[in-house]
C-alpha positions in Angstrom: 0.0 0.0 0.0 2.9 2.4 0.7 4.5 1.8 -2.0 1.3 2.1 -4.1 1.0 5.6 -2.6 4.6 6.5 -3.2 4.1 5.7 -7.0 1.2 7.6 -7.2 3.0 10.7 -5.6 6.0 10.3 -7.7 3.7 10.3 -11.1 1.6 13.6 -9.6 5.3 15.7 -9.1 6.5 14.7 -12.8 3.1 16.0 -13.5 3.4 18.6 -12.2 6.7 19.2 -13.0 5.8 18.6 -16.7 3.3 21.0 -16.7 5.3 23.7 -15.1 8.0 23.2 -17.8 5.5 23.7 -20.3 4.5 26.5 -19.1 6.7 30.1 -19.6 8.8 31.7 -17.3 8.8 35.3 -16.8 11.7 37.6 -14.5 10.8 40.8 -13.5 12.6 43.5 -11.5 11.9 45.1 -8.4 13.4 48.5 -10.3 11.5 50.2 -11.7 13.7 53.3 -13.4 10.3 55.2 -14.2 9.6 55.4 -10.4 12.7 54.6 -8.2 13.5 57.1 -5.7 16.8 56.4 -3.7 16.3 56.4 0.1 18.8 59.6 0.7 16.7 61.6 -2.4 14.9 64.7 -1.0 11.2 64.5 -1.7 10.9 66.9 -4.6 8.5 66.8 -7.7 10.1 64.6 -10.6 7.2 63.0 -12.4 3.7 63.3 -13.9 0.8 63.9 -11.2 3.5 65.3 -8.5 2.3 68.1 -6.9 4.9 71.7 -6.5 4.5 74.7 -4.9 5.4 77.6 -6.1 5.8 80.8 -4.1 4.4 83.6 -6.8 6.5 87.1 -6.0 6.0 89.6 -8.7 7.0 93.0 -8.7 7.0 95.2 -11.7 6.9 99.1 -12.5 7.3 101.4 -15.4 7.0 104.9 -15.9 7.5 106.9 -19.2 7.4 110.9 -19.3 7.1 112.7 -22.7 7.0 116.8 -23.4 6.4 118.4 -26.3 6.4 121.9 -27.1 5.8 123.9 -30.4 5.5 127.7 -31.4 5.0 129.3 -34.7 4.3 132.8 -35.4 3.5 133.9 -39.1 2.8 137.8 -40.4 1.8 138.8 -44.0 1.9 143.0 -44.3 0.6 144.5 -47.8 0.0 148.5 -48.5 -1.3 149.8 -52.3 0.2 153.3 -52.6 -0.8 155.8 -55.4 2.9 157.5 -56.2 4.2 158.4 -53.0 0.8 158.6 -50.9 -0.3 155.1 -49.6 -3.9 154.3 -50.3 -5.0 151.0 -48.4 -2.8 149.0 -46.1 -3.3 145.8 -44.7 -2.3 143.1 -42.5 -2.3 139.7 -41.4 -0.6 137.6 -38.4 -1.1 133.9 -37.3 0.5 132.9 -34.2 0.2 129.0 -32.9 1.4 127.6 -29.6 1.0 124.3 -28.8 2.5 122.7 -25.2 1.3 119.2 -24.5 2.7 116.4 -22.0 1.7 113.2 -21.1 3.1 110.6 -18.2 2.7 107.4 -17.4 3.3 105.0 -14.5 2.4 101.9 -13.5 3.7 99.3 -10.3 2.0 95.7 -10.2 2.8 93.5 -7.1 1.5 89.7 -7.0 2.1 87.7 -3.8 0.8 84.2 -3.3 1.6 80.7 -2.7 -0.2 78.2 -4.6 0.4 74.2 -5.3 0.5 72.9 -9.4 0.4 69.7 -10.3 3.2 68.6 -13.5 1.8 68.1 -16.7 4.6 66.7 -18.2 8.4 65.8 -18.0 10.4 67.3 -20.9 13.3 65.6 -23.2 15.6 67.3 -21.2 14.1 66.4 -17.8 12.8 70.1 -17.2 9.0 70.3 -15.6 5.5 71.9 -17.2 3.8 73.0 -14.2 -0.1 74.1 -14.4 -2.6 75.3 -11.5 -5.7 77.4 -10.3 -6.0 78.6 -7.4 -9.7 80.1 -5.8 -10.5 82.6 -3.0 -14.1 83.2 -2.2 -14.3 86.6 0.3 -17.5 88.0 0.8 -18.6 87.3 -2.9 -15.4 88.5 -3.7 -13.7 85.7 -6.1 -10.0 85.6 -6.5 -8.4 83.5 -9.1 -4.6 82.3 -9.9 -3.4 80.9 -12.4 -0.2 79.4 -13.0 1.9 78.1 -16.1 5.1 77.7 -16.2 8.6 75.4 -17.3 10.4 74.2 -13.9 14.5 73.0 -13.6 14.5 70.4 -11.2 17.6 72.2 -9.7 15.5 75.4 -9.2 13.5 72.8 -6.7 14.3 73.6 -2.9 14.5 70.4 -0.7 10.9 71.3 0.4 9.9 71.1 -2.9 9.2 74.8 -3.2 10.4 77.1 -6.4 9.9 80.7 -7.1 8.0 82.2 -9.8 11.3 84.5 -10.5 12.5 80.8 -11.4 9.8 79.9 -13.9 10.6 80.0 -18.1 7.4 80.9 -20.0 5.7 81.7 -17.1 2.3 82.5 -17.2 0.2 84.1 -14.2 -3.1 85.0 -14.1 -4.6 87.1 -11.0 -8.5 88.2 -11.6 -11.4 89.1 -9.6 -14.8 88.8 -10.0 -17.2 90.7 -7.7 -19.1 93.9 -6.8 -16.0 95.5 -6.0 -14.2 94.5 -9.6 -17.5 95.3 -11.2 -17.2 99.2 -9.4 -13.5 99.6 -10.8 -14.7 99.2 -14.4 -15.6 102.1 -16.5 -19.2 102.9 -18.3 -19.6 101.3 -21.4 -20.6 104.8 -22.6 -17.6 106.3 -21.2 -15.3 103.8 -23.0 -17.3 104.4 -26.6 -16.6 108.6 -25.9 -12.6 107.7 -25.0 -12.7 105.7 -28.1 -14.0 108.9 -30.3 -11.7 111.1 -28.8 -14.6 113.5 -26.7 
C-alpha cells in the first residue's frame, strides 16, 4: 500500500513538473527606473501627477514721461500806394502755440503661494507645471493661475520654487465681484474715450 501511494505521488510531481515546464517563465525586476527614488533623495517633484508649490513674488513698474512743445508765429503786411501817398494798407498775423505732455506710471505687485500639479516631464528632464487657485471673500472671487517650465535644480528640498524661477511663465490674478465690477468704466464712457470726446 505504501508503496502504491509513493508511485502515485511520484507520477503527480513529474506531472506537475511537466506541466510547469511547459509553461513560460517570466523575471521581472523590483526597479523600476520610471519610479525609483533612492532612500537619501529629497522628496521633490520629478514625475507626472507630483504636486509643487510655487511661491508667486511679482514685482513690476514702469513709468514713461514725454514733453512736447511747439511755437509758430506767421505775419503777412501788404499796403497799395498811389505815387508816393499810400492808399490801403493791410495786415495779417497767425500765431500757434501748442505745449502738450503726457506721463505714465504703472507698479504691479502679486504675492501668493499656490500648489500645481506637473503636466509633463520634458526631453531634457525640465518640468511643465499648471494650476488654479480660488478665494471666495464675501462674494469677492479671487483666481490664480499658473503656467510655467520648472528646472529640477530650481527645486528647494521642500519642494518649493519661485516664480522669478519659472521660463514661460504664465500668471493669471483676476477678480470677479461687486468691488471689480465698481473699478470698471461705463460702457458709454469707454465708446466717448474711443471717439476722442
Amino acid at each position: 500500500m505504501i508503496k502504491a501511494l509513493v508511485a502515485m505521488a511520484a507520477v503527480t510531481v513529474c506531472a506537475c513538473l511537466g506541466v510547469l515546464a511547459a509553461m513560460p517563465i517570466y523575471a521581472a525586476s523590483l526597479y523600476d527606473e520610471a519610479v525609483f527614488r533612492p532612500l537619501a533623495s529629497d522628496n521633490k517633484a520629478f514625475r507626472v501627477g507630483d504636486a509643487l508649490t510655487v511661491q508667486v513674488f511679482e514685482n513690476s513698474s514702469a513709468s514713461t514721461t514725454a514733453d512736447t512743445g511747439t511755437r509758430r508765429k506767421n505775419g503777412l503786411d501788404a499796403q497799395l500806394m498811389h505815387g508816393a501817398r499810400t492808399v490801403a494798407e493791410t495786415g495779417v498775423s497767425v500765431g500757434s502755440d501748442f505745449d502738450g505732455g503726457g506721463r505714465t506710471q504703472r507698479a504691479n505687485r502679486v504675492l501668493t503661494t499656490l500648489t500645481v500639479t506637473v503636466r509633463q516631464v520634458l526631453p531634457n528632464g525640465d518640468l511643465r507645471v499648471e494650476g488654479e487657485q480660488s478665494v471666495v471673500v464675501n462674494q469677492e472671487r479671487q483666481r490664480v493661475t499658473l503656467e510655467g517650465r520648472v528646472r529640477p535644480q530650481d527645486v528647494s528640498d521642500g519642494n518649493v520654487v519661485l516664480s522669478t524661477r519659472l521660463a514661460d511663465a504664465r500668471i493669471t490674478y483676476l477678480g470677479d465681484g461687486d468691488v471689480t465690477d465698481r473699478q470698471q468704466r461705463a460702457w458709454w464712457r469707454r465708446w466717448a474715450d474711443w471717439a476722442g470726446l
